[in-house]
C-alpha positions in Angstrom: 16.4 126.3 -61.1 17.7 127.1 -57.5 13.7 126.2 -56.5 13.8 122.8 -57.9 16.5 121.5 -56.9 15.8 119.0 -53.3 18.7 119.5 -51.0 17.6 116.7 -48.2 20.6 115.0 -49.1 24.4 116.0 -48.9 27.4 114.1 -49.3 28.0 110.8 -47.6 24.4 110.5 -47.5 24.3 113.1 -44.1 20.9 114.8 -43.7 21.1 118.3 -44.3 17.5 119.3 -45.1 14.6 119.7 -42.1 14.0 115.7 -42.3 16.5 114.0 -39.6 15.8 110.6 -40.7 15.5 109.1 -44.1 11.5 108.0 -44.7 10.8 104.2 -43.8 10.8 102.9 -47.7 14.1 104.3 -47.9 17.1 101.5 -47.8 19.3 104.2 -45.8 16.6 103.6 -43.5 17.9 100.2 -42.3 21.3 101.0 -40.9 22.8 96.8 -41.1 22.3 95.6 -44.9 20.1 92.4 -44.8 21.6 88.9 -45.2 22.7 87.4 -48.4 19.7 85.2 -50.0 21.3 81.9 -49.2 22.4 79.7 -52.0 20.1 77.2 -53.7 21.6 73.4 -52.3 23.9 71.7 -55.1 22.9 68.5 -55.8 25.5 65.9 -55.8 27.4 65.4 -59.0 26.7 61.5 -59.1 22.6 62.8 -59.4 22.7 64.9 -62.2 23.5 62.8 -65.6 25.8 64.6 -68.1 24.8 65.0 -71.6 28.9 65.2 -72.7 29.9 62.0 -74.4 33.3 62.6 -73.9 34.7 60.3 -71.4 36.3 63.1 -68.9 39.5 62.1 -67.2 40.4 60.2 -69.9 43.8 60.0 -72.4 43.1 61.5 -75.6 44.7 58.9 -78.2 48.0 60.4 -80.1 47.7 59.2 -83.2 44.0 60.8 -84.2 44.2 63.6 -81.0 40.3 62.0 -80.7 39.4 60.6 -77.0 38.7 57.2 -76.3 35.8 55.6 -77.8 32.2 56.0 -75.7 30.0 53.4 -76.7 27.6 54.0 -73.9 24.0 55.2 -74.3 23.6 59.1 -74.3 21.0 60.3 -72.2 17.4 60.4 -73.3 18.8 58.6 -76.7 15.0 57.4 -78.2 16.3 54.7 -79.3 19.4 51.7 -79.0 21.9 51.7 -81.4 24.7 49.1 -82.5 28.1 49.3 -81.2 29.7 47.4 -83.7 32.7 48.8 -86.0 33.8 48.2 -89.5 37.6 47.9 -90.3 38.6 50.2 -92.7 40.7 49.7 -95.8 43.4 52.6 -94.6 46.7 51.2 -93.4 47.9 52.5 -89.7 51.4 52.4 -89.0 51.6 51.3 -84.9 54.5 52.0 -82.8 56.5 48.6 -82.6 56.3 49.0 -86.4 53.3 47.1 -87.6 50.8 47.8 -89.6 47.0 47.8 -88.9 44.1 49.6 -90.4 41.7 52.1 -89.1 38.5 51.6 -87.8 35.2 53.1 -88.5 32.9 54.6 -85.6 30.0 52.7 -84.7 26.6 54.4 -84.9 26.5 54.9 -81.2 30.0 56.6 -81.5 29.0 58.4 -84.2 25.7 59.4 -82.0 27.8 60.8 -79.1 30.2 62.3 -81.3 27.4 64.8 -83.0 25.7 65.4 -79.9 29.4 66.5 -78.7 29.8 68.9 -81.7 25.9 70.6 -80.8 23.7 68.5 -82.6 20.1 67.8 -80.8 18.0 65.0 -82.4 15.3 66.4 -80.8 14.8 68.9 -83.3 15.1 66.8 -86.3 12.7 63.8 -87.3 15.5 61.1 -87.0 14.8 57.4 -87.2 17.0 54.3 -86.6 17.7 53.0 -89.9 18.9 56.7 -90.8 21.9 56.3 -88.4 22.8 53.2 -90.3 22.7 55.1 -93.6 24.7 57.9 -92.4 27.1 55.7 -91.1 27.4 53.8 -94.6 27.7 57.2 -95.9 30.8 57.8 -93.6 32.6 55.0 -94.8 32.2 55.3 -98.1 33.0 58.8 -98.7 36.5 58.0 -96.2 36.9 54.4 -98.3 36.8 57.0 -101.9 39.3 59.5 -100.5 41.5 57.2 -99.5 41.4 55.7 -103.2 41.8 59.2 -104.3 45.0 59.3 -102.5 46.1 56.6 -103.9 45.8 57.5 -106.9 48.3 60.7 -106.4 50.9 58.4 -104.3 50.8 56.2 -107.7 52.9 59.2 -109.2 56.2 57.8 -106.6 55.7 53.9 -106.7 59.0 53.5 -107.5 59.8 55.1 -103.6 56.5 53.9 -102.3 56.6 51.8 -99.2 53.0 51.0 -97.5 51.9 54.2 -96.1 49.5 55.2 -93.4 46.6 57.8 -93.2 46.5 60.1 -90.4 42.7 61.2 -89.0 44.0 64.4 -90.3 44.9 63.1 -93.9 48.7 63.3 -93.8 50.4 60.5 -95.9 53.9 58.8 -94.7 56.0 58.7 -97.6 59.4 56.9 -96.6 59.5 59.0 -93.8 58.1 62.5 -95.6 54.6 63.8 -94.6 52.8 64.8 -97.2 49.5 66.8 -97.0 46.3 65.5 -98.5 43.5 68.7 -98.7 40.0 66.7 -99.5 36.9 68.5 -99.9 33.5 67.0 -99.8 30.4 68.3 -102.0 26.6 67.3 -102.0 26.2 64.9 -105.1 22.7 64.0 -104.7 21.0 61.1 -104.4 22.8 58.0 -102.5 23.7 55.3 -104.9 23.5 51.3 -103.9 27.0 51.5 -102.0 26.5 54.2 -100.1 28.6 57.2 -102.4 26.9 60.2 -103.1 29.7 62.8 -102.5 31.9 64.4 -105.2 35.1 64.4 -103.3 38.0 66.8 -104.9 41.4 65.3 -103.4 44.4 66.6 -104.3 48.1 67.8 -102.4 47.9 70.8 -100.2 50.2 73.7 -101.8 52.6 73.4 -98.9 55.6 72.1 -100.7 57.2 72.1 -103.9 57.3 68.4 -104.4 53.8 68.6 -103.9 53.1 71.8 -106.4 55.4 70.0 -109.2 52.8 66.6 -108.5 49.6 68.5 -109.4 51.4 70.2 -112.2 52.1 66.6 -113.9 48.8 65.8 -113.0 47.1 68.6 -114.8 49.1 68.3 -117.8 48.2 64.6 -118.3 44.7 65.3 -117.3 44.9 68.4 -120.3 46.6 66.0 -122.9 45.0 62.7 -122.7 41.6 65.1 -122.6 43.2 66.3 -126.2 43.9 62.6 -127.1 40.1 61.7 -126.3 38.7 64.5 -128.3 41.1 63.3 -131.5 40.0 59.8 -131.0 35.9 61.2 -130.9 36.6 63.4 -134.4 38.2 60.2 -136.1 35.0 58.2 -135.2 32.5 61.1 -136.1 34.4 61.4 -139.2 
């Protein structure tokens, strides 16, 4: 092996073979290292349009931790879209203690807020009158949870003052938050007002009042189910 071994070169790169210099195409050949490339010129920031809807700089607003609302255009958009907003049916509860109600995104909003989450229309065959749908859509399935979560709060109208609904679903009761968990599921086709989910609302299991609630709720669920099926064999019968 002693044979095929190449010795030109000993430690700290020092010639120690019969060649005094390193051959031309070698880089020890150059004894300064050549200059840096220079760096490509930055444009200015004002010349490159961002694609973030998110209005930068801005305060993001307490009561749904969502920042303000951008109604503008995003770039390359294909097409304009309505800015306008529908008022919800869900109460609010403001500082100074008033009430008001939420209020829905408008398709542009709604636009900017998908492109913000990693959707690219540019990959999908999207139209303008589908924006409107799935707006409808929005709404409706928020307007049926919130009916669902009425229908649970029903259980304590005799405490019940006016609550409010958190972006987050967390229900003021008299001063206790209570935790709504709602899950959304494909139910097919769209109907004329805009529901096609199957929504399954019901208290989170993060409190006792909460686990004694859906108890109740199952057992009259179990027994007028028992009370239907009694009042289907009289009638068959």
């Amino acid at each position: 092996m002693g044979n095929s071994v190449s010795a030109d070169v000993g430690f700290h790169g020092k010639s120690v073979g019969n060649n005094a210099n390193p051959p031309p195409e070698c880089p020890m050949h150059k004894k300064t290292a050549p200059p840096p490339p220079a760096e490509p010129e930055k444009k200015p920031e004002s010349s490159k349009p961002s694609e973030c809807p998110v209005q930068h700089g801005s305060d993001i607003n307490p009561y749904n931790m969502m920042p303000p609302a951008n109604q503008q255009p995003a770039p390359d958009q294909p097409f304009n879209l309505p800015t306008q907003r529908q008022v919800s049916t869900i109460p609010r509860a403001m500082p100074d203690g008033s009430t008001e109600f939420w209020v829905y995104p408008s398709q542009q909003m709604f636009w900017n807020a998908m492109l913000r989450k990693g959707w690219r229309w540019k990959d999908e065959d999207i139209k303008q009158k589908d924006m409107d749908d799935i707006i409808k859509i929005h709404n409706a399935n928020n307007e049926q949870a919130w009916q669902e979560v009425l229908k649970w709060e029903a259980l304590h109208a005799k405490q019940y003052e006016l609550p409010f609904d958190r972006h987050d679903w967390i229900v003021d009761r008299c001063g206790k938050d209570v935790r709504y968990v709602i899950d959304y599921y494909d139910g097919g086709d769209v109907d004329n007002k805009y529901e096609f989910a199957l929504l399954d609302v019901r208290p989170a299991f993060d409190s006792l009042d909460n686990v004694w609630d859906r108890m109740k709720v199952m057992y009259m669920r179990y027994r007028y189910e028992l009370i239907g099926e009694k009042e289907s064999t009289k009638l068959t019968n």
